[in-house]
C-alpha positions in Angstrom: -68.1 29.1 70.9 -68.8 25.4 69.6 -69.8 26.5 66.6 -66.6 28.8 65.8 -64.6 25.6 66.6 -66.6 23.6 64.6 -66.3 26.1 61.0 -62.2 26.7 62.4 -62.2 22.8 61.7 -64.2 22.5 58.5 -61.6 25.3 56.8 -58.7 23.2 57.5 -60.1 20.3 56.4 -61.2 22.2 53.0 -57.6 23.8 52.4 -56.0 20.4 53.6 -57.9 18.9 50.3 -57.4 21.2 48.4 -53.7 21.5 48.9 -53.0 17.9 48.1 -55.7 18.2 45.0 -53.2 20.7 43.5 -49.9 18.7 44.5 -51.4 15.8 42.6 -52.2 17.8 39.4 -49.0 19.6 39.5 -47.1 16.2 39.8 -48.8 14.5 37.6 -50.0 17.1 35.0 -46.7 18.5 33.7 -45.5 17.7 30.0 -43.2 20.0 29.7 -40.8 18.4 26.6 -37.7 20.3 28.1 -38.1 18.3 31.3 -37.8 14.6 32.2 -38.9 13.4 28.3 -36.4 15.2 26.4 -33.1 13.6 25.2 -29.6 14.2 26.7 -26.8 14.2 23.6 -22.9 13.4 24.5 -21.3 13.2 21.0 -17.6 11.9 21.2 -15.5 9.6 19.2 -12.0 8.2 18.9 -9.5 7.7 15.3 -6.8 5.0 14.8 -4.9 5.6 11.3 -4.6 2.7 8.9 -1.1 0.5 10.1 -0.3 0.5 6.2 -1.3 4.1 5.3 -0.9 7.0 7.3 -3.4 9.1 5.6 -6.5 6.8 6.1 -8.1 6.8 9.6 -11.2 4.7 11.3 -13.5 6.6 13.3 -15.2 5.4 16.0 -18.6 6.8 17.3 -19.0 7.0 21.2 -21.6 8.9 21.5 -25.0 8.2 23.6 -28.3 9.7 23.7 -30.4 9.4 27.3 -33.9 10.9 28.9 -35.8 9.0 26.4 -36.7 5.4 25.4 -35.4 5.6 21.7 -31.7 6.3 21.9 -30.7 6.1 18.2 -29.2 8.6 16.5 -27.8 10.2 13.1 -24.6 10.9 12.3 -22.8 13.3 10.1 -19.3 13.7 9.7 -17.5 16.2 8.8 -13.4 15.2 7.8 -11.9 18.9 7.7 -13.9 20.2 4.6 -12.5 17.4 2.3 -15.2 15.2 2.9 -18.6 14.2 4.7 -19.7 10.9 5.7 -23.1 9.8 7.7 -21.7 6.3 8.5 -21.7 6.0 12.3 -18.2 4.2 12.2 -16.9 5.4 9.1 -13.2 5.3 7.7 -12.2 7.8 6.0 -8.3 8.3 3.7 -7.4 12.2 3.5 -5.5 13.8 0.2 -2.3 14.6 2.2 -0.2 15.6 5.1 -1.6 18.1 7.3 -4.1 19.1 10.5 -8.2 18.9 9.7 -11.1 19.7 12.2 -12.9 16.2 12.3 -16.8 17.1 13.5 -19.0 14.8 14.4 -22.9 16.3 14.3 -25.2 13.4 16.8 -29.1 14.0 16.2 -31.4 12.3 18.6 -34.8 11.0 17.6 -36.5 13.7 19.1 -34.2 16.4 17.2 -31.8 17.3 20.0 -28.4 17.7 18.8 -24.8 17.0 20.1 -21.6 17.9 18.1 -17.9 16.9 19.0 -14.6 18.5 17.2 -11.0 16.9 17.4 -7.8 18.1 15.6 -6.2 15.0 13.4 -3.1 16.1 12.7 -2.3 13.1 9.3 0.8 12.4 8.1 2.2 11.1 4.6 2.5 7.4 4.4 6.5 5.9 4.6 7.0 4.5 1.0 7.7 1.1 1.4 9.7 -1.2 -1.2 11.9 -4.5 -1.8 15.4 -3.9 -0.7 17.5 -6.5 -2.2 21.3 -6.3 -0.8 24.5 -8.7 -0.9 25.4 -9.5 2.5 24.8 -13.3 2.7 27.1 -16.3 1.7 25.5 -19.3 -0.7 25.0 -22.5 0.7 28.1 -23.6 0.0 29.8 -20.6 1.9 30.8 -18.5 -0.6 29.2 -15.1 -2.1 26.3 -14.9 -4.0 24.3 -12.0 -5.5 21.3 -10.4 -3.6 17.9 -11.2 -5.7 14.6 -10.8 -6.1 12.6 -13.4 -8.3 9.0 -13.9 -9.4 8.1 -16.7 -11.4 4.8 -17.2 -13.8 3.6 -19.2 -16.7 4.5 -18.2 -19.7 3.7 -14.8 -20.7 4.4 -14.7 -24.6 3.2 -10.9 -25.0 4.1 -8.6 -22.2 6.1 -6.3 -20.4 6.9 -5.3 -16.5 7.3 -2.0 -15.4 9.1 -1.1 -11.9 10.8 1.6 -10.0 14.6 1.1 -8.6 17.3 2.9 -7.1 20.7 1.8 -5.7 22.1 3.5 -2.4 25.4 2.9 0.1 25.1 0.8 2.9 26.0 1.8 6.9 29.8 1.1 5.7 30.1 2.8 2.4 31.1 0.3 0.7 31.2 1.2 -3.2 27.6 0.8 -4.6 27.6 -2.5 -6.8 25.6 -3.2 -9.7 22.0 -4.0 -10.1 20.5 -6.1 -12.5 16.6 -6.7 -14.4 16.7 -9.7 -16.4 13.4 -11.6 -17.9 14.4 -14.8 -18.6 12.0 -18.0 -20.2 12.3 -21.3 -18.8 15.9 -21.4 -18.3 17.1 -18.4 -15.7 20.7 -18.9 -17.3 22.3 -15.8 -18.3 23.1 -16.8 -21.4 19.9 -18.0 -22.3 18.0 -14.7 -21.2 15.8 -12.5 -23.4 17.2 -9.3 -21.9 19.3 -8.6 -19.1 20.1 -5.0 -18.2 23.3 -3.9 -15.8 22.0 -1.0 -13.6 25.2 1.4 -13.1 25.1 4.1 -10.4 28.2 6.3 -11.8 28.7 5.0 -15.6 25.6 4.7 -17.7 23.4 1.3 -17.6 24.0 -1.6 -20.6 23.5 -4.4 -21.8 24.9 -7.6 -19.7 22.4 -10.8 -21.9 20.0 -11.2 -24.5 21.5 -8.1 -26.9 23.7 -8.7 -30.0 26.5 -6.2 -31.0 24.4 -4.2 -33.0 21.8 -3.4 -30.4 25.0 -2.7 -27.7 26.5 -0.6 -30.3 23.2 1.0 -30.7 21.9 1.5 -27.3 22.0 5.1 -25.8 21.6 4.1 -22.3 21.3 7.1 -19.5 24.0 7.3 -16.6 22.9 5.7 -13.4 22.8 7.7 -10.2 22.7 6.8 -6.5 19.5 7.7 -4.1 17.3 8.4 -7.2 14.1 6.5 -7.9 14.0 5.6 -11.7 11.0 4.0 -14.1 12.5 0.9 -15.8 9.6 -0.5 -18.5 10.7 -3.6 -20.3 8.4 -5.5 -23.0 8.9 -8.9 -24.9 6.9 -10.2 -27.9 7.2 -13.9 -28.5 5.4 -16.3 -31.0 6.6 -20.2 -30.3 8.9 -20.3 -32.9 11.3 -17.6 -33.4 13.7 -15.9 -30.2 11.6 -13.1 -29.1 12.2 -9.4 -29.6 12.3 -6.7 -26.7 12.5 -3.5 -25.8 14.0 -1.6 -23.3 12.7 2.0 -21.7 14.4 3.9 -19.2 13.2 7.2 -17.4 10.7 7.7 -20.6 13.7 7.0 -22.7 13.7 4.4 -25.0 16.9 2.9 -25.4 16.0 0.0 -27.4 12.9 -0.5 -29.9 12.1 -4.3 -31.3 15.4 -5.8 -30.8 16.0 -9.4 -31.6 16.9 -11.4 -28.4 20.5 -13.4 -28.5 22.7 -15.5 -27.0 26.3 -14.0 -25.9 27.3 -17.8 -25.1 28.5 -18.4 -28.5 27.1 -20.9 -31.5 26.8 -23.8 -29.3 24.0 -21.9 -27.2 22.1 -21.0 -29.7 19.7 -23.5 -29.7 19.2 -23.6 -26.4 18.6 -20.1 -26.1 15.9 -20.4 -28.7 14.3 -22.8 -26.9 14.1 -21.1 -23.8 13.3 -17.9 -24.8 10.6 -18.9 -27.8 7.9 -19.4 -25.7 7.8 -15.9 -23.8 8.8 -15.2 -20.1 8.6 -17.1 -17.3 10.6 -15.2 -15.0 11.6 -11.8 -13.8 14.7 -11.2 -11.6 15.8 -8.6 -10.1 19.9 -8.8 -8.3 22.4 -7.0 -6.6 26.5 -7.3 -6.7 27.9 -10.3 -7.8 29.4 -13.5 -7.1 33.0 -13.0 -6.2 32.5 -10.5 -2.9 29.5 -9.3 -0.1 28.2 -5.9 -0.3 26.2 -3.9 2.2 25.1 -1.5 -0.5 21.6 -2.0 -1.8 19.2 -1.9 -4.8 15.4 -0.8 -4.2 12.9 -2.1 -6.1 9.4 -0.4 -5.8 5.8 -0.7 -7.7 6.5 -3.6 -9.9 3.4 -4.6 -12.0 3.6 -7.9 -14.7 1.1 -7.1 -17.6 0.3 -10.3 -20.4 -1.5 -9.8 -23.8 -2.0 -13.1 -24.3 -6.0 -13.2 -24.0 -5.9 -10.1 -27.0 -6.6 -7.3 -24.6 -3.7 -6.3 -21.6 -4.2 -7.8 -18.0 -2.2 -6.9 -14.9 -1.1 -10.6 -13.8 1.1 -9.8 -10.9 1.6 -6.2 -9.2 3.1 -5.1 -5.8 4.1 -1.6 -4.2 4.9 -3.2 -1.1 2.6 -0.5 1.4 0.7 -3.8 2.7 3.6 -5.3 3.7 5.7 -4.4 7.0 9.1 -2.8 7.3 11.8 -5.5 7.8 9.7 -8.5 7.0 11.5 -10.8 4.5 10.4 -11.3 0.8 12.4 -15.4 0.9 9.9 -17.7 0.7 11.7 -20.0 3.2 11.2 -17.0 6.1 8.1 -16.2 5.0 5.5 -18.3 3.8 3.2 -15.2 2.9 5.4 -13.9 0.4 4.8 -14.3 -2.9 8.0 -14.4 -5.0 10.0 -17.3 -5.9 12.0 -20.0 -3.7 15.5 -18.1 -5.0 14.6 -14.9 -3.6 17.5 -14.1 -1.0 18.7 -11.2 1.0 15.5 -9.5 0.0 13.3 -7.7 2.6 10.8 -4.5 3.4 12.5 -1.4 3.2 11.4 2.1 4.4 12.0 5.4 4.1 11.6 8.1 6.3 
């Protein structure tokens, strides 16, 4: 009987060790990849769209890898078929209005992958511009005209080209005219090289700069309201003589190599010369007129300055007003960021839409 106790005891003993051997190589032993060493792969990410342009977009990668020790990752974008990126945070500007599936594909460094897709539904960008109105008295309390002025050295060869309508005001008031003159270094009217009355109703003319022949022979277009309309003006000067001009509207050239003039009469003459010999110095851009306030307006949009002084053409100044914000003031005196000239007034950021 001892001895039955005795081997009842050893068998324990011998299964009790071998049980725990086996525990051990089973906890220890297992390398399954699929288990406790693989990677875990959230992708996500977030979008804020551009504050000056509604079609570009900043993407933001939030996604995280865990389970392993190196928890980098590749990226690969894809912006809705237009485009691919493998930036981690990249920004991206779509053709147009419209809904894209935005994926983002996350690859871990032991090739698991995560993907996340979001619907970015984009929309076209508010054209900004300068709106330039007549609502303000002078500094001596009357009325003066609403304006927009830049200023430069002189740019003997050159020419500016812009876009402008005129529209009513909240009141209705009848639209006024608008004005584009380039002027050397006096900014007297009389002394311009070409000024240019914008009509909305009657077709444009000629207001400085242009002797009766040119008037005579100008076949200017009939100005509209709430119409956007290309304006190219250019100017040739050489030091000595008045410089000559010419005038293009909608793709229409109304005026070809035209001598510049004074309409102040003989005595002006030589002051106009030597204002005007010299090339332009200043572009400006007005609304109504002295003798009355007006809560129409005159939009200005995409003005670029161009010189050929240096023998090939150069962009000098340019401005299409999306960098700027809606309602912010183009005065000098209210804003110290903007860059037109001390005479700017009643000029701000307009927007449509």
């Amino acid at each position: 009987m001892k001895n039955v106790i005795t081997n009842f005891k050893r068998n324990i003993i011998l299964m009790s060790s071998l049980f725990l051997s086996l525990t051990l190589i089973t906890s220890c032993g297992d390398d399954d990849p699929m288990d406790s060493d693989s990677s875990s792969v959230v992708a996500s990410f977030t979008e804020q769209v551009d504050a000056n342009n509604s079609l570009t977009y900043t993407f933001t990668n939030n996604s995280v890898v865990n389970g392993i020790t190196d928890t980098s990752f590749d990226s690969s974008w894809d912006f809705g078929g237009e485009g691919m990126s493998t930036d981690e945070n990249p920004t991206y500007t779509f053709s147009g209005e419209g809904s894209y599936d935005v994926t983002l594909t996350v690859t871990a460094a032991d090739g698991v992958v995560g993907t996340s897709t979001e619907t970015i539904m984009v929309t076209a960008p508010k054209n900004r511009y300068a709106s330039i109105t007549d609502t303000e008295g002078d500094a001596t309390g009357g009325s003066d005209t609403g304006e927009l002025r830049i200023a430069f050295d002189s740019i003997q060869n050159g020419r500016v080209t812009f876009m402008y309508r005129v529209t009513e005001g909240p009141v209705d008031m009848d639209i006024k005219d608008a004005f584009i003159n380039i002027s050397g270094t006096s900014t007297s009217g009389d002394n311009a090289i070409v000024e240019v009355r914008l009509k909305d109703n009657a077709p444009h003319e000629y207001r400085e700069g242009a002797s009766d022949d040119v008037i005579a022979n100008a076949n200017f277009p009939e100005g509209m309201p709430d119409v956007w309309v290309p304006i190219e003006i250019r100017w040739a000067a050489d030091g000595v003589s008045t410089p000559l001009f010419t005038v293009i509207i909608d793709g229409q050239t109304i005026t070809a190599d035209a001598v510049s003039t004074t309409n102040g009469g003989p005595g002006d003459v030589d002051g106009h010369l030597a204002a005007t010999m010299d090339g332009a110095h200043t572009i400006q851009w007005k609304y109504s007129d002295n003798g009355s306030v007006n809560d129409g307006m005159c939009h200005v949009d995409n003005i670029v300055i161009y010189s050929s002084d240096s023998g090939s053409e150069m962009r000098v100044f340019e401005d299409d007003f999306q960098g700027r914000t809606a309602g912010d003031f183009l005065d000098p005196d209210l804003n110290v960021d903007s860059p037109y000239h001390q005479n700017t007034m009643d000029a701000s950021v307009g927007e449509d839409g």
